[in-house]
DRENNUZA-317949 format. One line per field, with one value per residue (C-alpha): residue number from 1; x, y, z. Coordinates in Angstrom, 2 decimals, padded with zeros to 5 digits, always signed. Example, Ala and Ser with C-alpha at 12.3 -4.5 7.8 and 13.67 -1.06 7.14 Angstrom:
BEGIN
pos	(1 | 2) .
c1	(+012.30 | +013.67) .
c2	(-004.50 | -001.06) .
c3	(+007.80 | +007.14) .
***
This chain:
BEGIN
pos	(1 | 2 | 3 | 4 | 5 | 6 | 7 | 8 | 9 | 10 | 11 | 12 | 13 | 14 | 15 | 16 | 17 | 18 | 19 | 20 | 21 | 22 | 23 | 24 | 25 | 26 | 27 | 28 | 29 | 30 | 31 | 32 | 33 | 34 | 35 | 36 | 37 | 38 | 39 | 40 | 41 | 42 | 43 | 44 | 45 | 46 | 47 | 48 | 49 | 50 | 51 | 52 | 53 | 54 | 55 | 56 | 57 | 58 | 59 | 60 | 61 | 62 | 63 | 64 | 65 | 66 | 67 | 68 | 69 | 70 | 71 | 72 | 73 | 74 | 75 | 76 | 77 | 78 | 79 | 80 | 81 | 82 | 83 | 84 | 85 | 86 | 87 | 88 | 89 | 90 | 91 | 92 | 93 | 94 | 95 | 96 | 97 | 98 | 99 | 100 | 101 | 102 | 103 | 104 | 105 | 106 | 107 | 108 | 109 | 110 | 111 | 112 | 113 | 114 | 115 | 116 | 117 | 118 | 119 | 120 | 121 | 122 | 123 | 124 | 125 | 126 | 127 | 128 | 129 | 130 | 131 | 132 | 133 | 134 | 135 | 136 | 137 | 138 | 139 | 140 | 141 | 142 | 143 | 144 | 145 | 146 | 147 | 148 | 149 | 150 | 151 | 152 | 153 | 154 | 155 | 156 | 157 | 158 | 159 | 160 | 161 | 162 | 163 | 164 | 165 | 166 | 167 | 168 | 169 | 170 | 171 | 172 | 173 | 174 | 175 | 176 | 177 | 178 | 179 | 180 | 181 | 182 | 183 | 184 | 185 | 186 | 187 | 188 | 189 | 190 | 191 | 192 | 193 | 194 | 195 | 196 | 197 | 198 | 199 | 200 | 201 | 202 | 203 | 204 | 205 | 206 | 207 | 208 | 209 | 210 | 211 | 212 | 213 | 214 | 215 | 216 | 217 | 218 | 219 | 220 | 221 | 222 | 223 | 224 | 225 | 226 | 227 | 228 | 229 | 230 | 231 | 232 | 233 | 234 | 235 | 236 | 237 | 238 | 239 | 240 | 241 | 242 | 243 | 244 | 245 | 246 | 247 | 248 | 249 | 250 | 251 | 252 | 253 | 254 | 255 | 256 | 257 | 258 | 259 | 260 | 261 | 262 | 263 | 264 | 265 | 266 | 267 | 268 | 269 | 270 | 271 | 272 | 273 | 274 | 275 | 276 | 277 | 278 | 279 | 280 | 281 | 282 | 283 | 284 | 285 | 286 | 287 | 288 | 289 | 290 | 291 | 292 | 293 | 294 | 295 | 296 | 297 | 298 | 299 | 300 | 301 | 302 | 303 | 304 | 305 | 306 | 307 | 308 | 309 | 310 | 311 | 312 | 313 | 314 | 315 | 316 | 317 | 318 | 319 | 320 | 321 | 322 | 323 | 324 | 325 | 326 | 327 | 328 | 329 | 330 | 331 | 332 | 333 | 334 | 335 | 336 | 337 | 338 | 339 | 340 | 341 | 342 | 343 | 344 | 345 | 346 | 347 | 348 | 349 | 350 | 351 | 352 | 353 | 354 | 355 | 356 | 357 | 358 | 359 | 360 | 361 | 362 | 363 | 364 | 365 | 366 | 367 | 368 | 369 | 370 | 371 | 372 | 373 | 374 | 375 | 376 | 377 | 378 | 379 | 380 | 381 | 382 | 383 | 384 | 385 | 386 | 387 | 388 | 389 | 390 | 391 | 392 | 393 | 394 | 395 | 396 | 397 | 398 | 399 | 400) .
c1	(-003.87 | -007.26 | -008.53 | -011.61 | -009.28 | -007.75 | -011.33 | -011.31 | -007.88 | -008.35 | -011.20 | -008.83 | -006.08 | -008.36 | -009.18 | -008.11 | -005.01 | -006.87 | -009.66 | -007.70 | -005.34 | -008.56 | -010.33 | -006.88 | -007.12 | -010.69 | -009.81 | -007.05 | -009.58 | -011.88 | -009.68 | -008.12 | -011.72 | -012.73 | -009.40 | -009.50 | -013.36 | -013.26 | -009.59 | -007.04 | -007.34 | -003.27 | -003.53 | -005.92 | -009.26 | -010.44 | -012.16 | -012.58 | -009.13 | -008.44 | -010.34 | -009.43 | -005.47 | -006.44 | -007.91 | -004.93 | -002.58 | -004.03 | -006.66 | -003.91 | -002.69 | -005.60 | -003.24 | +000.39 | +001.16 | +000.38 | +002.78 | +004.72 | +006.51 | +003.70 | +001.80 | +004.82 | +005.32 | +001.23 | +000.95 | +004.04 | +003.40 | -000.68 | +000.94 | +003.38 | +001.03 | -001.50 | +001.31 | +002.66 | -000.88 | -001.08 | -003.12 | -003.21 | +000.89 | +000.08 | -002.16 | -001.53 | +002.24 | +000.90 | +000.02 | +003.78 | +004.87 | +002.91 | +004.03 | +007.80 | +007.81 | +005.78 | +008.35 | +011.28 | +009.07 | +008.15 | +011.07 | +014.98 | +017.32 | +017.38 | +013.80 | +013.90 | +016.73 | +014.60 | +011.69 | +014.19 | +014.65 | +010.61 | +009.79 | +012.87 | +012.19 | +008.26 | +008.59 | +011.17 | +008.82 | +006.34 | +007.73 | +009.71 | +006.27 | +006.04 | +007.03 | +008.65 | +010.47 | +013.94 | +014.70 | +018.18 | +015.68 | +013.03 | +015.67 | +017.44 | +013.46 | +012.74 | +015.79 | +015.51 | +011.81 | +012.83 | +015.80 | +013.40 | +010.50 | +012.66 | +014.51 | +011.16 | +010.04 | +013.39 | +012.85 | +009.77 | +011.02 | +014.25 | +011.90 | +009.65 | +012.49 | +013.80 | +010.17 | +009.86 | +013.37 | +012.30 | +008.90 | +011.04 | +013.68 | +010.89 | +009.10 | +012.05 | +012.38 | +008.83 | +009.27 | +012.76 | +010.98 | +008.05 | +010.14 | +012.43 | +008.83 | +008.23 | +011.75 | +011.28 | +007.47 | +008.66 | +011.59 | +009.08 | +006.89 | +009.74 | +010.57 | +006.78 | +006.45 | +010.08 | +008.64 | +005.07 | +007.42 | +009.59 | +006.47 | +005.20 | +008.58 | +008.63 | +005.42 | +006.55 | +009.71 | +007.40 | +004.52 | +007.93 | +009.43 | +005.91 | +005.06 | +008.56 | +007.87 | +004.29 | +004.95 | +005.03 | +003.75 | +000.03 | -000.57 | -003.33 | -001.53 | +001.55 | -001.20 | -002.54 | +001.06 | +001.58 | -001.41 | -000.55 | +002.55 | +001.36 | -000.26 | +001.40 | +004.23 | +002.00 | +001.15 | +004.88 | +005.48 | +003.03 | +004.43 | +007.96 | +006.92 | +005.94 | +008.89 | +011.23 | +008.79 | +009.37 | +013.18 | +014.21 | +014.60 | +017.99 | +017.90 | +020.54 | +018.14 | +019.08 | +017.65 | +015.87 | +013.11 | +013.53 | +012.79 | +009.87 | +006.40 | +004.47 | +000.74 | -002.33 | -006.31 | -006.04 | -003.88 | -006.60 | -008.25 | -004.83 | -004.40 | -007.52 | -007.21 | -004.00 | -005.77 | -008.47 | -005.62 | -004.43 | -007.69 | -009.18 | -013.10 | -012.49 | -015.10 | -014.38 | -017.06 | -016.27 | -018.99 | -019.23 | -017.73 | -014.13 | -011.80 | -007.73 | -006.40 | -003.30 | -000.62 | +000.54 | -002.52 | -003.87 | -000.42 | -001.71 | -004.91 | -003.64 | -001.18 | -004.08 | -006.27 | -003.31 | -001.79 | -005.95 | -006.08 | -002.75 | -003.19 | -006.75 | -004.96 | -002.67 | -004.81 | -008.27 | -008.54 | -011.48 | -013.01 | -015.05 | -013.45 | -015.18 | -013.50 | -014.98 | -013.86 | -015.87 | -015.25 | -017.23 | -016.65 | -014.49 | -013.67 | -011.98 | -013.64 | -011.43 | -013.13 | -011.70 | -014.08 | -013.83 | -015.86 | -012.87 | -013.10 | -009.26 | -010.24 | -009.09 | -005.21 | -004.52 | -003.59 | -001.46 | -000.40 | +002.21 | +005.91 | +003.88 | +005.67 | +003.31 | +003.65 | +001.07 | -001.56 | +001.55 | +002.78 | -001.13 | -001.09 | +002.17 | +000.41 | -002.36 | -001.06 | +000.03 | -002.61 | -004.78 | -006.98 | -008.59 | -008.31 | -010.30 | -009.26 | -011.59 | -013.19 | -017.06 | -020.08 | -021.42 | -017.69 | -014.75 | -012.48 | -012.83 | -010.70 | -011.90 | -010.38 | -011.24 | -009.07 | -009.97 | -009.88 | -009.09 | -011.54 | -012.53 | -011.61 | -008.07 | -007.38 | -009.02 | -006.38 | -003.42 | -004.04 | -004.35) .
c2	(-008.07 | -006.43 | -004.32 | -006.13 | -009.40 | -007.78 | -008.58 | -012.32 | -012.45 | -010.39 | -013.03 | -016.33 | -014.91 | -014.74 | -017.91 | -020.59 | -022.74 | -025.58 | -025.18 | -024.74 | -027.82 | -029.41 | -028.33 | -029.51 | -033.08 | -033.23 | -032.16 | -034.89 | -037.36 | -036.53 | -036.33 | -039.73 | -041.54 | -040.46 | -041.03 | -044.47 | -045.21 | -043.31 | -042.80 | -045.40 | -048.77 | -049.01 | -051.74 | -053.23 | -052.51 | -049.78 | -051.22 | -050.64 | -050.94 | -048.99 | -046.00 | -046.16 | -046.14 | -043.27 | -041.27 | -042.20 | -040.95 | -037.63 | -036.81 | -035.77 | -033.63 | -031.37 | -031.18 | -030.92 | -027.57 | -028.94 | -031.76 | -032.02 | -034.62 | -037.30 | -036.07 | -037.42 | -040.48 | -041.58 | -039.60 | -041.90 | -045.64 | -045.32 | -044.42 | -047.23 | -049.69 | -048.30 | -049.30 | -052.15 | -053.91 | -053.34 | -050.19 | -047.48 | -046.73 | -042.95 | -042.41 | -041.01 | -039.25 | -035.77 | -036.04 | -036.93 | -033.68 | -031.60 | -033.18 | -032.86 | -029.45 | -028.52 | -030.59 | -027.85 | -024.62 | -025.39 | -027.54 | -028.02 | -029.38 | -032.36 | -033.15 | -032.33 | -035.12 | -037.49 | -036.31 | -037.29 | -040.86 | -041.42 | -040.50 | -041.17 | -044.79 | -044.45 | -042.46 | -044.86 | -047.93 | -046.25 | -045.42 | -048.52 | -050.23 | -048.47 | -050.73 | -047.65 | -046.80 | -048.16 | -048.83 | -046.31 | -043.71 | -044.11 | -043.25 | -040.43 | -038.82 | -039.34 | -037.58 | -034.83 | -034.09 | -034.65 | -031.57 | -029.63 | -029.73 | -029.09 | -026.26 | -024.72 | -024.97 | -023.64 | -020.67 | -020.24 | -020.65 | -018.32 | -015.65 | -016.00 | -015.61 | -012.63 | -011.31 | -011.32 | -009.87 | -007.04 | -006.53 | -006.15 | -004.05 | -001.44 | -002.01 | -000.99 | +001.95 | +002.86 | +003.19 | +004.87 | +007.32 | +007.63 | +008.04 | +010.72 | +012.25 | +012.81 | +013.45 | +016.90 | +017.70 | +017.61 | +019.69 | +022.29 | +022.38 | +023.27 | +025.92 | +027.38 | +026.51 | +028.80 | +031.49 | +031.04 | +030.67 | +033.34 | +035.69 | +034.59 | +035.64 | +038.94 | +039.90 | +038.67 | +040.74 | +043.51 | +043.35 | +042.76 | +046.12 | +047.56 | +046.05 | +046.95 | +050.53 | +051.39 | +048.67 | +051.81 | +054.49 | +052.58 | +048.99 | +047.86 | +048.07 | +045.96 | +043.42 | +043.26 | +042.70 | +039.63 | +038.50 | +038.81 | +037.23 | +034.64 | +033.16 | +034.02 | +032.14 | +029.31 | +028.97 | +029.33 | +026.25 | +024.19 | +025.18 | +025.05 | +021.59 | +020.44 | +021.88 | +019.72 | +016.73 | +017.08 | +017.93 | +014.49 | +013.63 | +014.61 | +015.84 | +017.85 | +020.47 | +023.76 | +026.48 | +028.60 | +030.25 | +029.54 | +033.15 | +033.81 | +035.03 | +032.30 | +032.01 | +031.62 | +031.77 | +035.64 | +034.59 | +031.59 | +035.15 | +035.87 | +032.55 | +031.51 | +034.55 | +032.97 | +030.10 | +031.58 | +033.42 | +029.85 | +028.98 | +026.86 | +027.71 | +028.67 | +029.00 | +030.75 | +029.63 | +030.94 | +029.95 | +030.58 | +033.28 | +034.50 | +034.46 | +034.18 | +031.05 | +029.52 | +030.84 | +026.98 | +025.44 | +028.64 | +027.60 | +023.99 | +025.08 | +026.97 | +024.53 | +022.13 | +024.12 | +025.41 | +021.31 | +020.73 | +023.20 | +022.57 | +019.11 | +019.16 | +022.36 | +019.17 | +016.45 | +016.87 | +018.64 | +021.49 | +021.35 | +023.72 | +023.63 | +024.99 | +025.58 | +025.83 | +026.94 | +026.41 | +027.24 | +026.15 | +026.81 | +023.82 | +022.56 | +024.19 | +022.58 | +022.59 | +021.36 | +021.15 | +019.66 | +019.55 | +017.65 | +016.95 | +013.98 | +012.74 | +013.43 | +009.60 | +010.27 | +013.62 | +011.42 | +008.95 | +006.19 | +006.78 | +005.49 | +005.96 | +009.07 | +011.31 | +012.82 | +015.12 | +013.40 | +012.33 | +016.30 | +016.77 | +013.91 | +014.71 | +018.02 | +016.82 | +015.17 | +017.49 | +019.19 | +016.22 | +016.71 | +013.94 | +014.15 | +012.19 | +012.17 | +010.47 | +010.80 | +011.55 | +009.28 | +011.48 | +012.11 | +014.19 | +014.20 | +015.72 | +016.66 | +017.16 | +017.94 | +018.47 | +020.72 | +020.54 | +024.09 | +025.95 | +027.80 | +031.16 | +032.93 | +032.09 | +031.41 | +035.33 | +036.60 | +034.63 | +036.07 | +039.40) .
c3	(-025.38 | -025.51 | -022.78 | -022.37 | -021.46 | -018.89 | -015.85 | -017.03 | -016.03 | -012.98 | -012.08 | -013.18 | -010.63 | -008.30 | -008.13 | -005.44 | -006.49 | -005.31 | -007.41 | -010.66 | -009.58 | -009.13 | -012.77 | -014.32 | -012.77 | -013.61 | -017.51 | -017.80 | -016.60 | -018.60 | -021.79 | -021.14 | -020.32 | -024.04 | -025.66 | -024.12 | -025.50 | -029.05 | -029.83 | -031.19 | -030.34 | -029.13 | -026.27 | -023.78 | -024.13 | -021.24 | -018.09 | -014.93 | -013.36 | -016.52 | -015.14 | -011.40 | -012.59 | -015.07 | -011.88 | -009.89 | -012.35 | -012.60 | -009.89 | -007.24 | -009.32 | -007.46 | -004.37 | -006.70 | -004.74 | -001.17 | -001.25 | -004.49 | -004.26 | -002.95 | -005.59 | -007.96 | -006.34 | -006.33 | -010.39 | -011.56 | -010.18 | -011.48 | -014.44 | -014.50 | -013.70 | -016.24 | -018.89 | -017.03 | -017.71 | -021.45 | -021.70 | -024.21 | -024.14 | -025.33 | -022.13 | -018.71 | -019.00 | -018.99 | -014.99 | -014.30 | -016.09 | -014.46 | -011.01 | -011.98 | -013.22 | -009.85 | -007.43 | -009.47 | -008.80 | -005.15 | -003.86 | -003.48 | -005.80 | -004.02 | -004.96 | -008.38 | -008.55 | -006.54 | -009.02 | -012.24 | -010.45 | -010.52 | -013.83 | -015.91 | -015.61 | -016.29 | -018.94 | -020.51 | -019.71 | -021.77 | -024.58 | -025.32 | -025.34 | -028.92 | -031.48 | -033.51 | -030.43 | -029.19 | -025.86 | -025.97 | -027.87 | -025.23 | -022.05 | -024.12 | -024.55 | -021.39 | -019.97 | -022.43 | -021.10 | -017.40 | -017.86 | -020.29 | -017.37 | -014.58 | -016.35 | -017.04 | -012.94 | -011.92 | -014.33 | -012.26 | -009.21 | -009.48 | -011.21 | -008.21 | -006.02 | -007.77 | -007.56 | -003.86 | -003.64 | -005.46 | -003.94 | -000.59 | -001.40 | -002.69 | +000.57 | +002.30 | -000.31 | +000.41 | +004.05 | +004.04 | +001.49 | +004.08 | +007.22 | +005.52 | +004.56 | +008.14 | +008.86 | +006.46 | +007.27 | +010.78 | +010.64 | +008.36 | +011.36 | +013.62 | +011.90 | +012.07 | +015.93 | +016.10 | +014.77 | +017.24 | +019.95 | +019.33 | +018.42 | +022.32 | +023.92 | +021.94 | +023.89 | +027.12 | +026.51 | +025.87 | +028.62 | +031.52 | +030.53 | +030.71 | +033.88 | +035.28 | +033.96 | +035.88 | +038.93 | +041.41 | +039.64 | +038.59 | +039.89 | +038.32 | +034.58 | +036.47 | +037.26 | +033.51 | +032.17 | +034.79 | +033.67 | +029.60 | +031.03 | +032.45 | +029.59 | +027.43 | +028.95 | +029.31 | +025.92 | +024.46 | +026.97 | +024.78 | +021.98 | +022.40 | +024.09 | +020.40 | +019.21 | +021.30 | +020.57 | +016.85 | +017.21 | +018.72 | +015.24 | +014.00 | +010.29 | +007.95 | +005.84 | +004.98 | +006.39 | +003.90 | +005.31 | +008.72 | +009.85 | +007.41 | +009.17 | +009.98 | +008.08 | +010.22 | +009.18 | +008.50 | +005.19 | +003.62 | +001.63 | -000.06 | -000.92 | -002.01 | -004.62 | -006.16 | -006.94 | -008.22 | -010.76 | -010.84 | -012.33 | -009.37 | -008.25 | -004.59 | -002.31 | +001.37 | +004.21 | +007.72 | +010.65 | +014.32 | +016.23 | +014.95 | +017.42 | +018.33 | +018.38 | +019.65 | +016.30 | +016.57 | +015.39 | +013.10 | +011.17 | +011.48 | +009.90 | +007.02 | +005.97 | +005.85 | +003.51 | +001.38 | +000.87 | +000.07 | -002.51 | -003.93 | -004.73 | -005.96 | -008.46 | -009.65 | -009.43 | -009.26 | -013.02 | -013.15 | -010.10 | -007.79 | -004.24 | -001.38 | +002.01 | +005.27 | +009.14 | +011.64 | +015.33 | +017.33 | +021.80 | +021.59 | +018.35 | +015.12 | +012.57 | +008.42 | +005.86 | +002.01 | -000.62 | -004.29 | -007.57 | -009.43 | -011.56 | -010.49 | -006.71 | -006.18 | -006.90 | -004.92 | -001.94 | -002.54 | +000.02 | +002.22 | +000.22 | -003.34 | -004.43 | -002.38 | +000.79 | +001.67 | +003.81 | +005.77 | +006.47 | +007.24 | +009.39 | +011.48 | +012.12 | +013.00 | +015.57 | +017.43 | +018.39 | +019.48 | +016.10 | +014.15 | +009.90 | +007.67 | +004.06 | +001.69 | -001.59 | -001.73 | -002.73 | -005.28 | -006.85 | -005.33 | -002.70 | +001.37 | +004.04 | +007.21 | +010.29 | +013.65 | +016.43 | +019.98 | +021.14 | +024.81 | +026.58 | +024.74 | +027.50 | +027.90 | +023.90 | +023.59 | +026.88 | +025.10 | +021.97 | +023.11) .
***
């Protein structure tokens, strides 16, 4: 099939069922009006009971999928009285084969039988009006197109059945595939916030044998290390809190890496310069005031520029990427932007074989941040997202 087919037949399926039930009736109408003035002359001449049995006989066929089998029952007796008064014997049998074969895609068994009874007979009627036609051929014809037509709607029907089936089970794929997604980008995080926690204890451990040390000998030091301790203590609470949140989750994944330094902000230079070697036009923009940060949400950060800048590398073909940090006094601001021409595939839906955005996403989350991933107006993808950040003055006293 040509390409250029492939919109018309976009626009066709598009369509409401009703109105192409209702431009089939109308055609059939139509047909058998000017068959009946300029074709043959096989019977009565056309009038105008003629025409309102030729509209009965076809004209519901507009509503065939809202109730099948009325349809069938009002299609066949206009069509049977059509014949039954002498008119053209060829005329008017079409409209009960559409309604049969439409009674075996939408309905049971039992109405496809009750859908044989109807038109059998009809059809039979009909044909033995032919004078070529015997009475024993005419029933053995009409059965034979009865079981063809109702084998073709329950082909339909199963294949529709099977369809749905299908289109289930890989729903249920999708979202196992999406929940054990999660399940890993959750159990990756973990292992980051174990290494910010245990980072956080280290210097507790530290500052308590220092305090302990000078406590008589100079007070004032003893105060700064209770004060280090403090919050520092507060801020591996938060974190460890996230790390519980994200545990209740029970996952078997090996442990590779688990004790491996985590990556904050300081590290986006190093890797921007393997991409560049990579071949991938990086950009570095840092405004506002540097500062510390809580090491949770610096690993946050980093793992959102380097999953950016990894899938535009795969996806996005030559592009120019420019990445900028922003800290503001109370928001950490990430923003990843590239004009790559395939900037529309580098995030996939959730269950579609990609699982990025949902890793950035479960991050995200848990450090109250918003993230917007979108592709551009003028042609390329962004990511932006926006941290809510503690007061300078504690963030700089934790961090120290």
């Amino acid at each position: 099939m040509p390409l250029s087919a492939a919109p018309g037949l976009r626009r066709l399926s598009s369509l409401s069922p009703l109105v192409l039930d209702s431009a089939l009736a109308s055609s059939l109408i139509v047909v058998t009006w000017l068959w009946e003035l300029y074709g043959p002359d096989m019977g009565r001449p056309v009038d105008l009971p003629a025409t309102a049995l030729t509209m009965l006989a076809n004209g519901p066929l507009a509503l065939r999928r809202r109730a099948p089998l009325s349809v069938l029952a009002i299609v066949t007796v206009a069509s049977l009285v059509y014949h039954m008064q002498g008119y053209h014997a060829g005329l008017n049998s079409i409209g009960m084969m559409v309604s049969l074969y439409t009674v075996a895609v939408h309905r049971s068994w039992k109405a496809d039988l009750v859908g044989v009874a109807l038109v059998v007979p009809a059809w039979t009627h009909g044909s033995a009006l032919q004078a070529t036609v015997a009475l024993l051929s005419a029933l053995g014809q009409s059965f034979l197109m009865a079981a063809c037509t109702v084998g073709a709607g329950l082909s339909v029907r199963l294949l529709s059945e099977r369809t749905r089936q299908l289109a289930e089970q890989l729903r249920r794929e999708q979202d196992a595939a999406a929940n054990r997604a999660v399940t890993r980008e959750r159990l990756r995080i973990a292992r980051e916030l174990h290494d910010v926690v245990a980072h956080h204890m280290s210097v507790i451990s530290v500052q308590a044998g220092l305090g302990r040390f000078v406590a008589l000998s100079h007070p004032p030091t003893a105060h700064a290390t209770l004060g280090v301790i403090a919050d520092t203590s507060h801020e591996a609470l938060n974190e460890l809190r996230r790390l519980l949140s994200i545990l209740r989750i029970e996952a078997h994944e090996e442990d590779e890496g688990l004790y491996a330094a985590a990556p904050g902000l300081r590290d986006l230079d190093p890797l921007a310069e393997r991409l560049r070697a990579a071949g991938l036009s990086v950009e570095m923009i840092v405004e506002g005031t540097v500062r510390p940060l809580p090491p949770g949400l610096e690993v946050c950060a980093y793992r959102i520029v380097q999953e950016s800048l990894t899938n535009v590398l795969k996806h996005a073909g030559p592009a120019r990427v420019e990445v900028g940090i922003t800290y503001s006094w109370s928001t950490l601001t990430v923003r990843v932007t590239d004009d790559g021409s395939g900037a529309a595939s580098v995030w996939p839906e959730p269950g579609s074989g990609g699982n990025g955005l949902i890793g950035m996403t479960e991050r995200v989350k848990l450090y109250q941040g918003t993230l917007k991933a979108s592709p551009l107006p003028q042609g390329g993808f962004e990511v932006l997202t926006i941290f809510p950040l503690p007061h300078p003055a504690r963030s700089s006293e934790a961090g120290s």
